[in-house]
C-alpha positions as CSV (number, residue, x, y, z in Angstrom):
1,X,-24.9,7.3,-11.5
2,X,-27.2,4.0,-12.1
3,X,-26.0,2.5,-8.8
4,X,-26.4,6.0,-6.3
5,X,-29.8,5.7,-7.6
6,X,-29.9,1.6,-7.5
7,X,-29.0,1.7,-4.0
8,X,-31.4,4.1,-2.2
9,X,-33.8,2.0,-3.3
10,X,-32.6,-1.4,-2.5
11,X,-32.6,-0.2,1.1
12,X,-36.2,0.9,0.7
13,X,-37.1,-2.6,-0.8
14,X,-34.9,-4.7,2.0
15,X,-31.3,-4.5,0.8
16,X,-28.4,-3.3,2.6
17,X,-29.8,-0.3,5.0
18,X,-26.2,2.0,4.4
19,X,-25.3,0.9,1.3
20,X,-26.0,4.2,-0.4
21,X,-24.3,6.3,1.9
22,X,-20.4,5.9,-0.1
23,X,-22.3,7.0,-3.4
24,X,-23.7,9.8,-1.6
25,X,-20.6,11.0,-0.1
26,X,-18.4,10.4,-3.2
27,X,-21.2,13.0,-5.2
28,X,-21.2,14.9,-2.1
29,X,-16.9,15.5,-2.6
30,X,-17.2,15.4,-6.5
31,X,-19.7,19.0,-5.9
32,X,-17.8,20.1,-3.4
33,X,-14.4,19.9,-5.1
34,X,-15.7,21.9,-8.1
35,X,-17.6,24.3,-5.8
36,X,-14.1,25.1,-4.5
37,X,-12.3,24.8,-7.5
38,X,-15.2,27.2,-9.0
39,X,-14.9,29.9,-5.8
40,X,-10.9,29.5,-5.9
41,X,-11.1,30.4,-9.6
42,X,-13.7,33.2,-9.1
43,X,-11.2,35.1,-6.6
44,X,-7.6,34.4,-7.9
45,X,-8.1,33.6,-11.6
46,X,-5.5,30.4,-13.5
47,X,-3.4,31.2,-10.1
48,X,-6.0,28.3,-9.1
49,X,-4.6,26.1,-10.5
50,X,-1.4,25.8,-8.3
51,X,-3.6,24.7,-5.5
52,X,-4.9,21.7,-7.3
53,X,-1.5,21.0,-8.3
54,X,-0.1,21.1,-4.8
55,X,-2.9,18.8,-3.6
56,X,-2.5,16.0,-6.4
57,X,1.4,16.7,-5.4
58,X,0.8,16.0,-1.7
59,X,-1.5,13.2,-2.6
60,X,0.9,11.4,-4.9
61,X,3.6,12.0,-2.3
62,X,1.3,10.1,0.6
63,X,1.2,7.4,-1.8
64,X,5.1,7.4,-2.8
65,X,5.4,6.9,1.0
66,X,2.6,4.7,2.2
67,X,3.1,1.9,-1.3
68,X,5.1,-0.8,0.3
69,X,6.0,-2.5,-2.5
């Protein structure tokens, strides 16, 4: 949280003009996840839960498949 705030304002003071945008859009999906998460729960209860575990599934699979190790 130090360096989303840290960066804004090294590009005010002459640092690197984008360098705050990743923190901004990692905070941007962080609220937007538990918006979601919070909505998804609202309407269908634990049932929720599934969907996060098919997406960390699918995710997990992407990587099984892209790791070239």
């Amino acid at each position: 949280m130090i360096s989303s705030a840290a960066r804004p304002s090294s590009a005010l003071t002459g640092g690197a003009r984008w360098g705050w945008v990743p923190n901004l859009l990692l905070w941007a999906a962080m609220v937007m996840g538990s918006l979601c998460g919070a909505l998804a729960y609202y309407w269908i209860n634990l049932a929720a839960i599934w969907f996060a575990a098919a997406g960390a599934l699918a995710l997990s699979a992407i990587v099984a498949v892209t790791a070239h190790r």
